[in-house]
C-alpha positions in Angstrom: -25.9 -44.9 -22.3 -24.7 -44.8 -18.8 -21.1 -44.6 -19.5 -21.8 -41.6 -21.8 -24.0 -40.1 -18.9 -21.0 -40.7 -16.4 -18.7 -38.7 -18.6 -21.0 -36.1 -19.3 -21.7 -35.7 -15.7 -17.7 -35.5 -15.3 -17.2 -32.7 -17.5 -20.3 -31.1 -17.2 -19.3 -30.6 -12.9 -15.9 -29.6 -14.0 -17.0 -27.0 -15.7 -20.0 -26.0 -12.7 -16.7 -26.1 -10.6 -15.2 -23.4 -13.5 -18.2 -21.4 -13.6 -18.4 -21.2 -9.5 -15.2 -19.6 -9.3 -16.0 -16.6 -10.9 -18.3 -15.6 -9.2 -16.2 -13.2 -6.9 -15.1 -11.6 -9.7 -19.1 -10.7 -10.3 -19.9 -10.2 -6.5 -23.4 -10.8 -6.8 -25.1 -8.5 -4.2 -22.0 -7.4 -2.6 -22.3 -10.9 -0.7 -18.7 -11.9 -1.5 -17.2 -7.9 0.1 -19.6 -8.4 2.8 -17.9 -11.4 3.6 -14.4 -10.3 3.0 -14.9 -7.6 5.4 -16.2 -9.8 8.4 -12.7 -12.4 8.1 -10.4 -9.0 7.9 -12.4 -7.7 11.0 -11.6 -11.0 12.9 -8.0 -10.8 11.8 -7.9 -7.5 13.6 -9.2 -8.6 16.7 -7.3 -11.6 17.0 -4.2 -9.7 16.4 -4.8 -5.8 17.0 -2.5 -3.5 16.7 0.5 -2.8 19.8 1.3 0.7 20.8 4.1 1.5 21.5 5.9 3.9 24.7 7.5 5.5 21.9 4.4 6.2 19.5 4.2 10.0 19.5 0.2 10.7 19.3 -1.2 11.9 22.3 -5.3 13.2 22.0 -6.1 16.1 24.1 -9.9 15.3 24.9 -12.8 17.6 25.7 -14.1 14.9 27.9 -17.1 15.4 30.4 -14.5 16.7 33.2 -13.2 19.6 30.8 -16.6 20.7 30.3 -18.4 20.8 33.6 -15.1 22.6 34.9 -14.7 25.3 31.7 -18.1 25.2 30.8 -20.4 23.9 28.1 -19.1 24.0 24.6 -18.4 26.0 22.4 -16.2 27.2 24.5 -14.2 30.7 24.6 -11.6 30.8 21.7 -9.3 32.6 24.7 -9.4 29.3 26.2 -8.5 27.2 23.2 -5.9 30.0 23.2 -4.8 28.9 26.7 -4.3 25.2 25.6 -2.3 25.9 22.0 -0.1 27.8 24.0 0.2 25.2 26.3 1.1 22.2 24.0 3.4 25.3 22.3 6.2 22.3 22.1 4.4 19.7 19.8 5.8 18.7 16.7 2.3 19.3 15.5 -1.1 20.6 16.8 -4.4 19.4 15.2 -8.4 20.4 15.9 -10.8 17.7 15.1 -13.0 20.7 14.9 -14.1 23.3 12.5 -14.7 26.7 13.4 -16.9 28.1 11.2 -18.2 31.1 12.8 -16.9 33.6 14.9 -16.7 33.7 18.5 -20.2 34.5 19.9 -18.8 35.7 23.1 -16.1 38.1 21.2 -16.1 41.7 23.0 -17.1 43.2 19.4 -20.3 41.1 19.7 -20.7 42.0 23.2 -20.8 45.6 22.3 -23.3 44.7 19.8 -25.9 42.5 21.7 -25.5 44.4 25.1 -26.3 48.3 26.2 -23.0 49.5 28.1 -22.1 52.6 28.8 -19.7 55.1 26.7 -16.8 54.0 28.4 -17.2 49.9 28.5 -17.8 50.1 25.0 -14.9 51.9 25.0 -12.7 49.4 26.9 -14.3 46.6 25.3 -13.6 47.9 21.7 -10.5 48.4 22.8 -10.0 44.4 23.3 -8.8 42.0 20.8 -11.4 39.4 19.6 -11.3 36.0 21.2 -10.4 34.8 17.6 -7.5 37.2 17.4 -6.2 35.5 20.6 -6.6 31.8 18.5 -5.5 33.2 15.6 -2.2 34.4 17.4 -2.0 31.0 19.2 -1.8 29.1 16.4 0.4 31.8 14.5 3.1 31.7 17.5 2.7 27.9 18.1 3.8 27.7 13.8 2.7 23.6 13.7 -1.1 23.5 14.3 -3.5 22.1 11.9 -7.4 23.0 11.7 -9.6 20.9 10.1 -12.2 20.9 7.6 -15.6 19.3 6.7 -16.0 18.1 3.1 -20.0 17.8 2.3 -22.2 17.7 -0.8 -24.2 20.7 0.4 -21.9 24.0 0.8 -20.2 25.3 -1.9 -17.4 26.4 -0.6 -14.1 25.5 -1.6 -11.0 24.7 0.3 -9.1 26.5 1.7 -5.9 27.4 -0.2 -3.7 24.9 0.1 -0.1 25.5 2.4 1.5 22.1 0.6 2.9 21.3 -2.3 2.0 18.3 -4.3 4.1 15.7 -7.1 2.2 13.5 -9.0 3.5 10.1 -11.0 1.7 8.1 -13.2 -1.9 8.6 -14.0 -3.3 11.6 -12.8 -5.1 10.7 -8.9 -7.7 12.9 -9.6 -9.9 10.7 -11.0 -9.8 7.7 -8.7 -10.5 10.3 -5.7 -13.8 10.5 -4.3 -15.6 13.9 -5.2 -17.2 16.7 -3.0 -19.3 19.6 -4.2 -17.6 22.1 -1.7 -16.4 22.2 2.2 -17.3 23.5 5.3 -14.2 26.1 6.4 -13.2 27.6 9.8 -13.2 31.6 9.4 -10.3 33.2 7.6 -8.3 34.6 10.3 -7.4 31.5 12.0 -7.3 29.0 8.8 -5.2 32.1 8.0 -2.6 31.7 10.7 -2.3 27.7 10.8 0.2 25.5 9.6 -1.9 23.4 7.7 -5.8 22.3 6.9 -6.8 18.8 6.2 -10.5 17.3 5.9 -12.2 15.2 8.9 -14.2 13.1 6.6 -14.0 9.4 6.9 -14.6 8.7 3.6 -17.2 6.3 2.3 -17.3 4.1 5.0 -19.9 1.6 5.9 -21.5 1.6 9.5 -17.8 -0.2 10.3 -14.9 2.2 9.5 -12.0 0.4 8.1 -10.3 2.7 5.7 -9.7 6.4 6.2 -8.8 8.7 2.7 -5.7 10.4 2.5 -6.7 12.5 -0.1 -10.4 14.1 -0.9 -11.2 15.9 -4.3 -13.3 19.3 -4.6 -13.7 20.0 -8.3 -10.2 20.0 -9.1 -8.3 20.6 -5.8 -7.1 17.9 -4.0 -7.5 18.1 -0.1 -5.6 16.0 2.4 -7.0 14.3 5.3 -6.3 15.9 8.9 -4.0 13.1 9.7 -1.7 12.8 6.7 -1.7 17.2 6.9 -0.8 16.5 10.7 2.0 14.0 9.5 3.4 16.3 6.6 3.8 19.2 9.6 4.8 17.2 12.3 8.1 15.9 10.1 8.4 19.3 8.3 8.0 18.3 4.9 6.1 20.8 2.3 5.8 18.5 -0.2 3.4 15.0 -0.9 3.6 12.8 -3.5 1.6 10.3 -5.2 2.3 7.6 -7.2 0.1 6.1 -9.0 -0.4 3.1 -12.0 1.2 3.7 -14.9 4.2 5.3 -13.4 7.7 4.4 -13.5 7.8 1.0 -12.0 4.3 0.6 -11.8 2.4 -1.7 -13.2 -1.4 -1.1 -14.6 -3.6 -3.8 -14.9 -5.9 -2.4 -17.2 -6.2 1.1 -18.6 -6.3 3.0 -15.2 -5.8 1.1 -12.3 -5.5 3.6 -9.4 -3.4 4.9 -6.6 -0.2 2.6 -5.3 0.7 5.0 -2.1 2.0 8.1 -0.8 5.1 9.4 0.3 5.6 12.1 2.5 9.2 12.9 3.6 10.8 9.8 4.8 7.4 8.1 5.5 5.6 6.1 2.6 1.8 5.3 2.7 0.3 2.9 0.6 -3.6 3.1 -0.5 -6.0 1.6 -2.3 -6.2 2.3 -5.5 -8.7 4.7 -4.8 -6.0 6.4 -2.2 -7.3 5.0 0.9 -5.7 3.3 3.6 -6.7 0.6 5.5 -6.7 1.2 9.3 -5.1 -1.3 11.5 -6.8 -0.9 14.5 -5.2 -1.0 18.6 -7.5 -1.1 21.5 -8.9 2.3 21.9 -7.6 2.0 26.1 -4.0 2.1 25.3 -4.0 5.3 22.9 -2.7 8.2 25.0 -5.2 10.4 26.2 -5.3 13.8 28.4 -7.7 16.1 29.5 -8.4 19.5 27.9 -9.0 21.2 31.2 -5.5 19.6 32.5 -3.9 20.7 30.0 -5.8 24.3 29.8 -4.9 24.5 34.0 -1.4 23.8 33.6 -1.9 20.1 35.5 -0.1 18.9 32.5 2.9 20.7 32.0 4.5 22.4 28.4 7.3 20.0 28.3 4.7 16.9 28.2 4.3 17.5 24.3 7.4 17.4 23.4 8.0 16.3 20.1 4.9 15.1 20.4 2.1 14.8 17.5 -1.2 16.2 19.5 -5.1 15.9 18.4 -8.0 17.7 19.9 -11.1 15.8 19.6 -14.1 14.9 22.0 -15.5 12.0 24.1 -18.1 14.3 25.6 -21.3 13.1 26.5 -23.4 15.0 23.8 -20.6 16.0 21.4 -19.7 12.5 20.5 -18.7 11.3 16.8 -19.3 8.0 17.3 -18.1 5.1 15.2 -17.5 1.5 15.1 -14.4 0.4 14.0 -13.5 -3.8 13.4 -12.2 -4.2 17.0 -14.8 -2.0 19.1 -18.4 0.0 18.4 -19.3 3.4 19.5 -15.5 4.7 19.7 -14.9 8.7 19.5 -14.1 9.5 15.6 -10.5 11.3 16.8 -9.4 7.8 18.0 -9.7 6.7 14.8 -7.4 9.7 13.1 -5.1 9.4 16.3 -4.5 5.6 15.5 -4.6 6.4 11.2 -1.3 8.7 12.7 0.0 6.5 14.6 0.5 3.2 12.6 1.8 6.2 9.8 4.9 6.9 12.3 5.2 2.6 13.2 4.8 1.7 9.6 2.4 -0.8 10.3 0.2 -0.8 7.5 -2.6 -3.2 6.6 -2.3 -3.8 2.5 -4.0 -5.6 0.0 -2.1 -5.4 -3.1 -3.9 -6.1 -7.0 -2.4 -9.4 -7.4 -4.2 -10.9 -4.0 -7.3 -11.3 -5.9 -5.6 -13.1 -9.1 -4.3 -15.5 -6.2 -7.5 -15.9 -4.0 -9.1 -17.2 -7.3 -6.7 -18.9 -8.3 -6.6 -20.8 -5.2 -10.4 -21.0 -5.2 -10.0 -22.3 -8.8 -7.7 -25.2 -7.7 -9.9 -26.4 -5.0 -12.7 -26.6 -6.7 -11.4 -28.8 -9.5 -9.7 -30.8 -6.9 -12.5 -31.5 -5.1 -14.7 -32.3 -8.0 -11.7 -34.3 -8.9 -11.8 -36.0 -5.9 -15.0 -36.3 -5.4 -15.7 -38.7 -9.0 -12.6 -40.6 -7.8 -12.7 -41.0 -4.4 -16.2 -40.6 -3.5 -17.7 -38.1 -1.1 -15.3 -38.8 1.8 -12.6 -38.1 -0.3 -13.7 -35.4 -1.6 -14.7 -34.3 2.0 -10.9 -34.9 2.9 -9.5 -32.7 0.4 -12.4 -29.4 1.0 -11.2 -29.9 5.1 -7.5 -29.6 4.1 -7.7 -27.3 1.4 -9.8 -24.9 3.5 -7.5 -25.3 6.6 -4.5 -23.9 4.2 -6.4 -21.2 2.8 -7.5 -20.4 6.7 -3.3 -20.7 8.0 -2.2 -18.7 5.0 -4.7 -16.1 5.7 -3.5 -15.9 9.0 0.3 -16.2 8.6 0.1 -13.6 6.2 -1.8 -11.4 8.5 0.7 -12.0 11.1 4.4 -11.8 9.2 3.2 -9.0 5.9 0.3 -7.4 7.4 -1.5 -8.6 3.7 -5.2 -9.2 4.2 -5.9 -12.3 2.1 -9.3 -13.0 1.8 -10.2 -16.5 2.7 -13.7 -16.7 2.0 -14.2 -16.6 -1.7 -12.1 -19.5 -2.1 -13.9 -21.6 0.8 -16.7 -20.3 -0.5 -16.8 -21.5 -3.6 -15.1 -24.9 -2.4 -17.7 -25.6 -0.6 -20.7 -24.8 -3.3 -18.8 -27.2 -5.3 -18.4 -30.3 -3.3 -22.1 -29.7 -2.0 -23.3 -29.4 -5.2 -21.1 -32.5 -6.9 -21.7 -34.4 -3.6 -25.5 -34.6 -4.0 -25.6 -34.9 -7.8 -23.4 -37.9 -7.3 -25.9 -39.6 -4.9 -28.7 -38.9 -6.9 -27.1 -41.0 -9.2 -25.7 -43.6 -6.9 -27.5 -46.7 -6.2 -28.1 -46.7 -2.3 -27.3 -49.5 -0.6 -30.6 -50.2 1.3 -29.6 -53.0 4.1 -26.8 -50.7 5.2 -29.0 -47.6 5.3 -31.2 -49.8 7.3 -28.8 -51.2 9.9 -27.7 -47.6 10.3 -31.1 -46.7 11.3 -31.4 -49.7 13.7 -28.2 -47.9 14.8 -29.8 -45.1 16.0 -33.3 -46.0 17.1 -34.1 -47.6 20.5 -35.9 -51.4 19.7 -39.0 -50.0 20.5 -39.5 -47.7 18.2 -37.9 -50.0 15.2 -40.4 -52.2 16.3 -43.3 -49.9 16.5 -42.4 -49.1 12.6 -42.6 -52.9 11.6 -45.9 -53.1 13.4 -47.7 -50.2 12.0 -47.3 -48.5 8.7 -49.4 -45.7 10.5 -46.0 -44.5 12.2 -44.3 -43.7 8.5 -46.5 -40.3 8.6 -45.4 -37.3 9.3 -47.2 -35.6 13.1 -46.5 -35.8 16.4 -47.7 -35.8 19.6 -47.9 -33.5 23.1 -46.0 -35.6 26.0 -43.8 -35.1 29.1 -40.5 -36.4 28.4 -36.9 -36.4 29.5 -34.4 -35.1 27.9 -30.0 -36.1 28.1 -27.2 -34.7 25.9 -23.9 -35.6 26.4 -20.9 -34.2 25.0 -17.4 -34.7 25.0 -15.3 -32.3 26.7 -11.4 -31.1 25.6 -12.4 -32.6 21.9 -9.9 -30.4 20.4 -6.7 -31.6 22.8 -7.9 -35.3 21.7 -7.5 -34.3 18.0 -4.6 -32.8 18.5 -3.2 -36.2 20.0 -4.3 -37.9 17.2 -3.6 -35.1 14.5 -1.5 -37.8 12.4 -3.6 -40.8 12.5 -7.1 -40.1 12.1 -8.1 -43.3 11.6 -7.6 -43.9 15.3 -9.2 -41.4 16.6 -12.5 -42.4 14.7 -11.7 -45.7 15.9 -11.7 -43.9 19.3 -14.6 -42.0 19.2 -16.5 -44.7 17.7 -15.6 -46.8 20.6 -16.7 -44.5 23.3 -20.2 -43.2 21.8 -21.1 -47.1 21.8 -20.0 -47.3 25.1 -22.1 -44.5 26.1 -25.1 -45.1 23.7 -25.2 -48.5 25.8 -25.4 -47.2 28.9 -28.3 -45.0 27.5 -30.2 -47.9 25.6 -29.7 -50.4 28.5 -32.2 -47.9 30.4 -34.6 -47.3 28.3 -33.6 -44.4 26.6 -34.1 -43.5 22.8 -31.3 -42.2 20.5 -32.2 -39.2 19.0 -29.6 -38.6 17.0 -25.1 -37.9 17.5 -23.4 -34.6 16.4 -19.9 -34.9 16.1 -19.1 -36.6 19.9 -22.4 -35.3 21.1 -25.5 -37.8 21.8 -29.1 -36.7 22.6 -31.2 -39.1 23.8 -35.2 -39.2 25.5 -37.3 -41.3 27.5 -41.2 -41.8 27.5 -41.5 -42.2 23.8 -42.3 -44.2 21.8 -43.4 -46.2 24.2 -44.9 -45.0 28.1 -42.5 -44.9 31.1 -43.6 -43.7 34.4 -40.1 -43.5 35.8 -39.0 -41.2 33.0 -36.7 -39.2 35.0 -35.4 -41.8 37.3 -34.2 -44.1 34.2 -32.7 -40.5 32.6 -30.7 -40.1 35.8 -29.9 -43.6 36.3 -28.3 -43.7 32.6 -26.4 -40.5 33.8 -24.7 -42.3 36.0 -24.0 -45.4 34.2 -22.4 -43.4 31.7 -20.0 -42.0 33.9 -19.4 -45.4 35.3 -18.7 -46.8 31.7 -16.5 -43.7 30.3 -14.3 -44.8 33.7 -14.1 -48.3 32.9 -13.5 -47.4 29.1 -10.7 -44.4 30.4 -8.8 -47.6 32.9 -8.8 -49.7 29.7 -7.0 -47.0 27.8 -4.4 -46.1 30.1 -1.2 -45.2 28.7 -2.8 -44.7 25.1 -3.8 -40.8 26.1 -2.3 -38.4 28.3 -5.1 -37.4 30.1 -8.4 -38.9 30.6 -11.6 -39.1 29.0 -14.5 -36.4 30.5 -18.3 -36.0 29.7 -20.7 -33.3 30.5 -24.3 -34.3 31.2 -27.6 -31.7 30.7 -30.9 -33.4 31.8 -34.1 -32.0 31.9 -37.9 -32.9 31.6 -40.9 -30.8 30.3 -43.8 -30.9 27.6 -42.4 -31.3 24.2 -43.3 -32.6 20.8 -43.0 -35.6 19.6 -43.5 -37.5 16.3 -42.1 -37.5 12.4 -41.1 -33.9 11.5 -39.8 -33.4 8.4 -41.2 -33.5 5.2 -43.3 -35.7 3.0 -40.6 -37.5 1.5 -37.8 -37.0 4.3 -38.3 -37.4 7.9 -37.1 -38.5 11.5 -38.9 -39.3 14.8 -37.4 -36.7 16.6 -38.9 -34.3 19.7 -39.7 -30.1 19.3 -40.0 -28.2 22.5 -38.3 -25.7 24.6 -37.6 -27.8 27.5 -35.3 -29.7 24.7 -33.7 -27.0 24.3 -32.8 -26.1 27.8 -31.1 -29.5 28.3 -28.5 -28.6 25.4 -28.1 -25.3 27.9 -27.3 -27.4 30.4 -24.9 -29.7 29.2 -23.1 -26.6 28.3 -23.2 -25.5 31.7 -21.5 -28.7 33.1 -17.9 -27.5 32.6 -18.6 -24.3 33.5 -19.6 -25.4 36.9 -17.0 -28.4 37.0 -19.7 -31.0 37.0 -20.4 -34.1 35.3 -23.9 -33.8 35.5 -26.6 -30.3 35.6 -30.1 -31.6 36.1 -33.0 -28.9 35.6 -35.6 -28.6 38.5 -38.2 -30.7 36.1 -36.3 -33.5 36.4 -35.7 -33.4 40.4 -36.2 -36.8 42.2 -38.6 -36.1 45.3 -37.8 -39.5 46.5 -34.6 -41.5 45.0 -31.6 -43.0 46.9 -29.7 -40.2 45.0 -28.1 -37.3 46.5 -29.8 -34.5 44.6 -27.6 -31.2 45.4 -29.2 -27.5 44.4 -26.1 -25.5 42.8 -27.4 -22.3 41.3 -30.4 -20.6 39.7 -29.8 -19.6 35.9 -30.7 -18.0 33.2 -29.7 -19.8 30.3 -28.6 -18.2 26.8 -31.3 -17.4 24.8 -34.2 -17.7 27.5 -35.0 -14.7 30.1 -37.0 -17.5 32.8 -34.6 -18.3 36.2 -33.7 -22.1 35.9 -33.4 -24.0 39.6 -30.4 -26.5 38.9 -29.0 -29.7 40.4 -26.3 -32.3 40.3 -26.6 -35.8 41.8 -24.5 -37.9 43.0 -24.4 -42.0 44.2 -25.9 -42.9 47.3 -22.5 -44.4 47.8 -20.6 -40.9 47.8 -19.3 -40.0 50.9 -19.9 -36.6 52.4 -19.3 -34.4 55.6 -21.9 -35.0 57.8 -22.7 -31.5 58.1 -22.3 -30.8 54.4 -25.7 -30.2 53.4 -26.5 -27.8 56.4 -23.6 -25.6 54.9 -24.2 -26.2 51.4 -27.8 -24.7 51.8 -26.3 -21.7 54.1 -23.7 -21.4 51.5 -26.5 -20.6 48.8 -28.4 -18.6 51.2 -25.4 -16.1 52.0 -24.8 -15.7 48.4 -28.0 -15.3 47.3 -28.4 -12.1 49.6 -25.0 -10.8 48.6 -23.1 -11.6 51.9 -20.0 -12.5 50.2 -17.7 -12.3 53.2 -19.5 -15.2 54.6 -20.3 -17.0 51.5 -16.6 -16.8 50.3 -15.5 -18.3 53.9 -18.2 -21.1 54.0 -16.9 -22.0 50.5 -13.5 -22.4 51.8 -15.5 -25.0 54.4 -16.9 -26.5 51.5 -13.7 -27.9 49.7 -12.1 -29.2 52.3 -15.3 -31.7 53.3 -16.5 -32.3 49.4 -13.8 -33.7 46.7 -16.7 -34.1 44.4 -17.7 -30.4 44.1 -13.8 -28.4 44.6 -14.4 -27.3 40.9 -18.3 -26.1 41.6 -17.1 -24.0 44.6 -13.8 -22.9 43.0 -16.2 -21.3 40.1 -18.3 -20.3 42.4 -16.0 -18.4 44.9 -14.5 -16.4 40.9 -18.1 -15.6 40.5 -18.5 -14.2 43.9 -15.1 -12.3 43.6 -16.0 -10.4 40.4 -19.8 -9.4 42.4 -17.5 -7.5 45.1 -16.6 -5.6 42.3 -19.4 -5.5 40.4 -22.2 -6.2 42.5 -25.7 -6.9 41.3 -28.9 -4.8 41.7 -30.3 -4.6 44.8 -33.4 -6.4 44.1 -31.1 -9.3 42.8 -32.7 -13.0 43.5 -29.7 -14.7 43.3 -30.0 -15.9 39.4 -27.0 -16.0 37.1 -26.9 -15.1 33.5 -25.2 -17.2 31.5 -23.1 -15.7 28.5 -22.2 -18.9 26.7 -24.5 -21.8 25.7 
C-alpha cells in the first residue's frame, strides 16, 4: 500500500508540476503581466539607454523661463511664428500641441471684442491674423509637423492624411486600437504643415512603456507624432507595414498581428498590436533648449541644423506628466523625443512570439527537474537545482537584455519553479517520518540552557502567550557576505563549513554571557538577555558579549590566515526597551521568541554599523551610566521606518588607548555639527583621525555627510538628527 502511495504521489506531483506551468499562459488576474512588467522595468534601469553627441532630437521647451518672459500661455501664434522661423533649418519641426481654436488675440477678434475708432479698425483689418503668420511659418519652414489628440468623445476625423501607406500581410487594421474621432488644430495651419500625427500614448498603464505607431479612427489609420516626425525628417512619403501572414512571415494562429514598420531606410518593429516598446535614457541627457532662447535669437538658426526638433512643455501648470520605468513625473514630450531618438540609433527593445514558447518551455523544464529532484535527492537537492536553475533564467534574462535588446521574462518560469518545489517540498515531509532526536538536538541548538530547562520543568511553558519585560536586544551580521561566496563560488561545501564555524564561534561568545538565541538568518544571529530567566545586568552582559565576539571573530580570522584574502568583519546593533516575550505562533506551531519595537530598532542598528564604520551601534536604552567601558555618542538618527530621533553610541575596551584630549573634541565636534558650523566641524574632524585609529571610518563618513550639508544644508530649525535611507 505504501509503495503504491509513493508512486502515485510521484506522478501525481509530476503532473501538479505540468499543470503549474500553464498557468502563464492563463494569467490569472493579470498577476503573471504585472510581474513581467516590474523585471523589464529593472532591466531598464540597470541598463538605460546612452545618448549619443550625434543623436539628432533636440526639444524646444516652454519651460517656466519662456513663460514669465513672453507671457502666460497660450501664447501669440506671431510668436510661435517667431520660433518656426527660427529653427527654419531642422530636418523636421514638431508641436506637441494642438491648436484647436483660433488665435484669441487675432486683430479680427480685436476688432470684434473692442470699440475702436473708423480708422483702427481700419488698420487692424488691414492686418493678417496671428494664424496666418503660423500658417505661413510652417508653410515656408516645409518640414513641421502639428499634432493631434485622438479621444472617444469628438467626432471628428483626422485630418487628411499627407502620407502614403503599403500594407503586407493581414490587413493592420484590425489589431490597431480604435478611436471614435480626434481633436484637430484649425484648417489653415494643419493646412500648411508637412505632416499630422496623434499625441496619444496609447493604452498605457500609470507606467508608460510602449508608445503606438499607428492609431485607428474608423477606417483611417493615423500615425503617431513621432514616427510622422521620422517619415519628414528623412523625406520619405511612404510607410509600410508588415504584418503576419505576409511574405516571410509567419502566423501563429489565424491572425497574429503586426511584425514592424519600415519607413525609408529605418525599420521599426511592434507588437503585434503595432506598438513599440520604449527604451528609456535618463531624462537629464536628452537635449533640451528654451522656447524664449530660441524665440530671442540667444540660440542661433544654424543650431537646428539637420536637426529633428519637438515643442513640448515642462511648465509648472501645463505639465503632461508621466512615469516612465526609469523615472516618475517626466514631461510626456520626453517620452516622444526619446521614442525618436532610439528610432534614428536603432535601439529597439523587442519581444518577439517565440519568447513566450521559450519562457515556458524553460519554466516547464524546471519544474519537472525539480520535482525530479526533489523525490530523488530530497529537499536539498531539489533546493540545489531551483537556486541554479533560477540563476540561469536570471543571467539569460540579463545577457539577452544586454547583447539583443530581447526582454525575456524571467518570472513566470521562477515563478512557477518555485510553486513547485514548495509545494512537492512540503507534501514530501508530510509524508516523511521526522527524525525526532535530531529535531531535538537542533532545538538544544538554538535555545540558551535555561530556557530548555525551563521546558523540561514545566509543561506550562508549551502554551502559546507571553509576557511584558525590559530586555536587551544583539544582532549580528556578517559583513562583505557576497565577496566571501564569491571566494568560495566553486566549493560550497567549504564555505558552509565556514560559516558554520564562525556562527558557533560567535553563538559562544553570546551563550557564555548569558544571552539567548533567538534564532540565525542566513549569517545573521539575534540573540536577548533577561528572559527566560531574570538578569539585572541585562545590558552589561549584552555589551560584554559584544565584545567578546569581536575578540573571538579575531582569534577565529588569525587562525584562518592565508585561507581568505581579506579578513573576517561583524556589525553589532544593541538596544534595550519593553518588548514581548513568550510562545507566538500558533496552536500547533510555535517559538519562544520576543515582539516589540525596541527589537526592531536593534536590526536598525546593526544595519547602521557599516555605514558608520563601526563594529558596534549601541541605542541610548542600553547606555552604561557606570561601566569600565568607554561609551562614545556618535550621532542622533532616525532609523528607517520610525520618525522618533535615536541617541547612538559605540564602546570601546577600557584598554583602548586614546588622545587625552579626545573626548573634549569629540563632544565639540558633535556640538559644531549639530549647529551647522561645518567649517569648524570639518577641521576638528581632521583632529579627530589623527588621535583615534579606532573611529578614522566614523569621521571619514562623517566629514561626506557634512560635505553634502554645504550643499544641501538642512532646515534651520534642524536638531542635528540624521535620516537614514537604508535599514
Amino acid at each position: 500500500m505504501k509503495k503504491d502511495y509513493k508512486k502515485f504521489s510521484k506522478y501525481g506531483l509530476i503532473g501538479f508540476a505540468i499543470f503549474v506551468s500553464f498557468l502563464p499562459i492563463f494569467n490569472p488576474l493579470q498577476i503573471f503581466t504585472s510581474l513581467q512588467n516590474y523585471s523589464f522595468d529593472t532591466f531598464q534601469r540597470v541598463l538605460p539607454r546612452e545618448v549619443y553627441s550625434e543623436d539628432p532630437v533636440v526639444i524646444i521647451d516652454i519651460d517656466d523661463r519662456s513663460l514669465a518672459e513672453i507671457g502666460q500661455w497660450p501664447w501669440s501664434r506671431s510668436q510661435l511664428a517667431k520660433l518656426t522661423n527660427q529653427a527654419y533649418a531642422a530636418a523636421a519641426l514638431g508641436f506637441d500641441i494642438v491648436f484647436a481654436e483660433p488665435d484669441r488675440t487675432n486683430p479680427q477678434n480685436l476688432i470684434a471684442n473692442y470699440s475702436f475708432n473708423e480708422a483702427i479698425n481700419k488698420e487692424l483689418a488691414a492686418l493678417p491674423s496671428n494664424d496666418e503668420l503660423f500658417a505661413n511659418a510652417i508653410s515656408n519652414h516645409g518640414t513641421v509637423i502639428l499634432g493631434q489628440a485622438l479621444n472617444n468623445k469628438d467626432n471628428t476625423k483626422p485630418f487628411k492624411a499627407k502620407f502614403g501607406l503599403v500594407t503586407q500581410g493581414d490587413d493592420p487594421k484590425q489589431f490597431i486600437a480604435n478611436y471614435l474621432g480626434t481633436q484637430n488644430n484649425i484648417k489653415l495651419l494643419d493646412d500648411s504643415a508637412s505632416g499630422v500625427g496623434s499625441m496619444s500614448i496609447g493604452n498605457n498603464d500609470v507606467i508608460v512603456r510602449q508608445l503606438p505607431t499607428f492609431e485607428r479612427v474608423d477606417d483611417q489609420l493615423v500615425p503617431s507624432l513621432a514616427l510622422e516626425m521620422t517619415r519628414v525628417a528623412v523625406g520619405a512619403s511612404t510607410f509600410q507595414i508588415k504584418s503576419s501572414n505576409a511574405s516571410s512571415e509567419e502566423a501563429f494562429g489565424a491572425q497574429t498581428g503586426i511584425n514592424h514598420i519600415k519607413l525609408g531606410p529605418l525599420t521599426i518593429p511592434t507588437t503585434p498590436e503595432g506598438n513599440a516598446w520604449v527604451y528609456f535614457a535618463p531624462t537629464k541627457n536628452i537635449p533640451t533648449v528654451s522656447a524664449f532662447e530660441v524665440i530671442s535669437g540667444t540660440i542661433p538658426p544654424e543650431f537646428f541644423e539637420g536637426k529633428v526638433a519637438l515643442v513640448g512643455t515642462s511648465a509648472a501648470g501645463l505639465l503632461d506628466l508621466r512615469s516612465t520605468p526609469t523615472e516618475k513625473n517626466i514631461p510626456g514630450v520626453t517620452i516622444i523625443a526619446q521614442f525618436i531618438q532610439q528610432i534614428f540609433a536603432n535601439e529597439f527593445l523587442q519581444r518577439p512570439d517565440w519568447l513566450f514558447g521559450a519562457e515556458f518551455i524553460a519554466g516547464l523544464i524546471l519544474a519537472l527537474s525539480i520535482t525530479l529532484g526533489i523525490q530523488a535527492l530530497g529537499p536539498i537537492g531539489g533546493l540545489s537545482i531551483f537556486l541554479v536553475g533560477s540563476g540561469g533564467i536570471i543571467s539569460s534574462s540579463y545577457y539577452f537584455f544586454k547583447s539583443k535588446l530581447f526582454l525575456v521574462d524571467p518570472i513566470s518560469p521562477l515563478i512557477i519553479s518555485l510553486s513547485v518545489y514548495v509545494a512537492v517540498t512540503f507534501f514530501n515531509f508530510l509524508f516523511t517520518e521526522l527524525e525526532r532526536s535530531r529535531v531535538r538536538g537542533a532545538f538544544a541548538q538554538y535555545l540558551s540552557p535555561e530556557m530548555v530547562n525551563r521546558l523540561a520543568e514545566s509543561s506550562e511553558s508549551l502554551v502559546l502567550g507571553g509576557e511584558r519585560k525590559e530586555m536587551t536586544f544583539l544582532f549580528s551580521d556578517i559583513r562583505g557576505f557576497t565577496k566571501i561566496s564569491e571566494q568560495y563560488k566553486d566549493d560550497p561545501e567549504a564555505l558552509t563549513q565556514l560559516i558554520n564555524e564562525l556562527l558557533t564561534v560567535l553563538s559562544n561568545a553570546i551563550l557564555d554571557h548569558g544571552g539567548t538565541i533567538d534564532k540565525y538568518m542566513g549569517d545573521c544571529i539575534m540573540a536577548f538577555w533577561n528572559a527566560p530567566t531574570d538578569q539585572a545586568n541585562h545590558r552589561q552582559l549584552a555589551i560584554e558579549s559584544a565584545h567578546a565576539m569581536n575578540n573571538a571573530l579575531s582569534e577565529f580570522n588569525q587562525n584562518l590566515e592565508g585561507s581568505l584574502d581579506f579578513k573576517l568583519e561583524i556589525g553589532i546593533g544593541i538596544n534595550s526597551g519593553e518588548c514581548i516575550v513568550g510562545n507566538m505562533g500558533s496552536d500547533k506551531r510555535f517559538d519562544y521568541t520576543v515582539l516589540g519595537d525596541a527589537v526592531n530598532l536593534a536590526s536598525r542598528l546593526e544595519g547602521q554599523s557599516s555605514n558608520y564604520g563601526l563594529n558596534m551601534v549601541i541605542g541610548e536604552n542600553s547606555y552604561l551610566q557606570d561601566s569600565s567601558y568607554l561609551m562614545i555618542e556618535i550621532d542622533k538618527i532616525a532609523v528607517k521606518g520610525k520618525s522618533a530621533a535615536e541617541t547612538i553610541f559605540t564602546c570601546f575596551e577600557p584598554e583602548t588607548k586614546f588622545a587625552e584630549d579626545f573626548m573634549d573634541k569629540h563632544l565639540n565636534f558633535l556640538e559644531k555639527y549639530r549647529s551647522q558650523q561645518w567649517g569648524p566641524a570639518s577641521l576638528l574632524v581632521d583632529e579627530l583621525i589623527s588621535s583615534s585609529n579606532e573611529l578614522e571610518l566614523y569621521y571619514e563618513h562623517m566629514r561626506a555627510r557634512i560635505d553634502e550639508y554645504k550643499i544641501d544644508p538642512p532646515s534651520l530649525d534642524w536638531e542635528g538628527v540624521y535620516v537614514a535611507q537604508n535599514k
